[in-house]
SEVEXBA-238814 format. One record per residue (C-alpha): residue in three letters; z, x, y. Coordinates in pm, whole numbers, padded with zeros to 5 digits, always signed. Example, Ala and Ser with C-alpha at 12.3 -4.5 7.8 and 13.67 -1.06 7.14 Angstrom:
REM residues 2
ALA+00780+01230-00450;SER+00714+01367-00106;
END
This chain:
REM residues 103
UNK+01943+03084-14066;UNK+02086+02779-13887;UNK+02109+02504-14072;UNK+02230+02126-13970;UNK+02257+01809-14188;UNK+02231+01492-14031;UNK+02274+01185-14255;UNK+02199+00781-14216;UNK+02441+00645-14477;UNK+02489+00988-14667;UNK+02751+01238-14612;UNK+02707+01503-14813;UNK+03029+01701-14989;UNK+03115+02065-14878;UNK+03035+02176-15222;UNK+02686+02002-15195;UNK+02653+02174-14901;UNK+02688+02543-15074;UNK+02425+02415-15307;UNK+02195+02372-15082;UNK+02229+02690-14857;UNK+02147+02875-15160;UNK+01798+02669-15180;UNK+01709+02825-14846;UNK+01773+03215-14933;UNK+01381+03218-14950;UNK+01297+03093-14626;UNK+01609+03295-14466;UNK+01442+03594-14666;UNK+01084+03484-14505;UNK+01212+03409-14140;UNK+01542+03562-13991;UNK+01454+03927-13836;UNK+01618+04096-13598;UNK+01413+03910-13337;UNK+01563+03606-13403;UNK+01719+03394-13639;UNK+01569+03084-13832;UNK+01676+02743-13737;UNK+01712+02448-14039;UNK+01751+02088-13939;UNK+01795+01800-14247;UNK+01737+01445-14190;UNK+01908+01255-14519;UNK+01855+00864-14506;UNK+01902+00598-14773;UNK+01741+00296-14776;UNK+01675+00013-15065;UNK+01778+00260-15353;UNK+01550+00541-15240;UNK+01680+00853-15072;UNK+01415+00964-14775;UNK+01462+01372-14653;UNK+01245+01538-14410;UNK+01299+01950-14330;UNK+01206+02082-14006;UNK+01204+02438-13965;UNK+01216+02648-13583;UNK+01087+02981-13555;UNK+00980+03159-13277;UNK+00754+02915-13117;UNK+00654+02773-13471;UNK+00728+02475-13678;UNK+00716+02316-14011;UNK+00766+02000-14141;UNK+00819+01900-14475;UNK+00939+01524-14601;UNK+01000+01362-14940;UNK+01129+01056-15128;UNK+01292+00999-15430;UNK+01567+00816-15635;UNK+01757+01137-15667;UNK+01929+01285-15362;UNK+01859+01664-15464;UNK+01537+01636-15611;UNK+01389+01465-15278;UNK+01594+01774-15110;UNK+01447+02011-15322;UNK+01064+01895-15330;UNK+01100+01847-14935;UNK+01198+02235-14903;UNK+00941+02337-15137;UNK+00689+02214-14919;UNK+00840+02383-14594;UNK+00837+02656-14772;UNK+00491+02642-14843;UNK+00408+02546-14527;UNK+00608+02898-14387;UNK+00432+03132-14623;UNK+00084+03012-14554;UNK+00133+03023-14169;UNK+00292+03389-14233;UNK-00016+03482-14422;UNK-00245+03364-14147;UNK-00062+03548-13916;UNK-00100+03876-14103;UNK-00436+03867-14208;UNK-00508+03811-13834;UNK-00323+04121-13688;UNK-00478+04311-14046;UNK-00883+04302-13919;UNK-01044+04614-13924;UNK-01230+04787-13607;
END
């Protein structure tokens, strides 16, 4: 999985960085095959005291979207990939109990 920070007055530190590669080991798990491979994009802004993230995840020809605010850098980071994640496990479910009908 591809993944690319892009931050409006926050730069996040290498080791930060790490940290938050290891959040997405369940969406790499859920979306890189030997297809094609996962892309991640990360929107960090901070604005009056409250850190604003929003997710967006390309696979294939789908997306998902996931955003979140919060005083705390990581916990916005973390609820905003929870909800991609979410998001990418109900549209894989849709898509298998659509190929999965019986004759």
């Amino acid at each position: 999985m591809k993944i690319t920070y892009t931050g409006r007055h926050i730069a996040l530190a290498p080791s930060q960085t790490v940290e938050l590669e290891a959040e997405f080991t369940r969406l790499r798990q859920l979306l890189d095959t030997p297809k094609g491979e996962a892309e991640a994009h990360v929107f960090l802004k901070h604005e009056h005291r409250t850190n604003q993230v929003e997710v967006k995840v390309t696979w294939r020809h789908n997306e998902a979207d996931g955003a979140a605010e919060h005083d705390d850098l990581f916990t916005a980071i973390h609820a905003a990939i929870a909800k991609v994640t979410a998001q990418v496990t109900r549209q894989r479910e849709k898509a298998r109990d659509l190929k999965r009908v019986p004759a």
